[in-house]
C-alpha positions as CSV (number, residue, x, y, z in Angstrom):
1,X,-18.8,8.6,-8.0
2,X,-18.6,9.6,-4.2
3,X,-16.7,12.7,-3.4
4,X,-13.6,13.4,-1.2
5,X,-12.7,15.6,1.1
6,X,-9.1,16.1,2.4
7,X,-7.4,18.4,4.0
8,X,-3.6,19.1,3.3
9,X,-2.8,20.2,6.3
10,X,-0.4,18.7,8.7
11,X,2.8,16.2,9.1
12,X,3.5,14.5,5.8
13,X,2.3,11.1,7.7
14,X,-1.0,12.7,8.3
15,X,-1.9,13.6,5.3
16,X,-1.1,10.0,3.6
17,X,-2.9,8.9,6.5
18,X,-6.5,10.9,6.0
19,X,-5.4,9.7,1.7
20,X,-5.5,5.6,2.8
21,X,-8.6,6.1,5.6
22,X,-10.8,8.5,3.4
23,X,-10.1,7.2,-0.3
24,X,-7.7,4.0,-0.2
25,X,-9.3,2.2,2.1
26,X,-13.2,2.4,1.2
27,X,-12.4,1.8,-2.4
28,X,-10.7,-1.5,-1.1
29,X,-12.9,-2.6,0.9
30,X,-16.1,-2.1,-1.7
31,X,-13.8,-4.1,-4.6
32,X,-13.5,-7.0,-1.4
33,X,-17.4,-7.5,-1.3
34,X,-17.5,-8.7,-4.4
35,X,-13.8,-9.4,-6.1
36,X,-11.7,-10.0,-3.7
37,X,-8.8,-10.7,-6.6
38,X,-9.5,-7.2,-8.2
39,X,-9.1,-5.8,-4.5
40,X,-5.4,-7.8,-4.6
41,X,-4.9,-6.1,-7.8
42,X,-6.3,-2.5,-6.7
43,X,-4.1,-3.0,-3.4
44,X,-0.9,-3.6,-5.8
45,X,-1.4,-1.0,-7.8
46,X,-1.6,1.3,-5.0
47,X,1.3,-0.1,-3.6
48,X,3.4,0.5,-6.6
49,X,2.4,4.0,-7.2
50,X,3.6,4.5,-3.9
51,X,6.4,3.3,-4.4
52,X,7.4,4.7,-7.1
53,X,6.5,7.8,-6.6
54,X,9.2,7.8,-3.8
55,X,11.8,6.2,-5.5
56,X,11.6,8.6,-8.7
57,X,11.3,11.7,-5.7
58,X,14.8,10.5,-4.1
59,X,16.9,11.0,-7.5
60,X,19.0,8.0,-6.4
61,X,21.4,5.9,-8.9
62,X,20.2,3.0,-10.3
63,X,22.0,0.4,-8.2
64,X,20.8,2.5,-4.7
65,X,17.1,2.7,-6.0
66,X,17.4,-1.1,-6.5
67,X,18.9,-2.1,-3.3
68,X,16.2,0.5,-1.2
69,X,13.3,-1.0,-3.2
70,X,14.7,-4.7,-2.2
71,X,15.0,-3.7,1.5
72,X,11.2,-1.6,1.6
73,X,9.7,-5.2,0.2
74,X,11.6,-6.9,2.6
75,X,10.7,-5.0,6.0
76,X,7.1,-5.5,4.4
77,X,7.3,-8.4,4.0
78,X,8.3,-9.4,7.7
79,X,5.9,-7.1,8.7
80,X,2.9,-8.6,6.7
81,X,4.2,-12.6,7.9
82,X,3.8,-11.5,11.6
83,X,0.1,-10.3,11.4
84,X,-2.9,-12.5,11.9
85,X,-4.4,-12.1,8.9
86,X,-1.5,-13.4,7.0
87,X,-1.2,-16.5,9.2
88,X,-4.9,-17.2,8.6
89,X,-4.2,-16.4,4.7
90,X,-1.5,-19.0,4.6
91,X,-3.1,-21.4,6.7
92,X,-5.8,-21.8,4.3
93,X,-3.2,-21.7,1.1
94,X,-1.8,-25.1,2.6
């Protein structure tokens, strides 16, 4: 297995940053070679980590931790419709 080397250093956004370019975003892009549905999957799971590793970080009630997760998937959501590659992604679902 290939070896990683980060820094923790710097602004919180930095740091995920160097995480996603150095680690994240190889692994992804080897597992779409070859298995583009285990890439989905790997992306995901990435995703929801994430995710929950804020939500259980921001000791929030139930209801609130519901309604911010809702609004995250949302404002990604929106995000993801206006790129190009999700145009091109639905245009060949149809």
């Amino acid at each position: 297995m290939k070896s990683f080397e980060l820094e923790f250093e710097g602004t919180p956004e930095q740091v995920a940053e160097q995480i996603f370019r150095k680690i994240i975003a190889p692994v992804h892009g080897e597992l779409s070679k070859n298995h583009s549905i285990i890439a989905e999957q790997f992306a995901l799971c990435i995703c929801g980590n994430a995710i929950g590793c804020f939500l259980s970080s921001c000791k929030l009630p139930p209801k609130a931790t519901a309604d911010l997760l809702i609004r995250m998937i949302n404002e990604m959501a929106n995000g993801i419709e206006s790129t190009a590659a999700f145009q091109t992604a639905t245009e060949v679902i149809s």
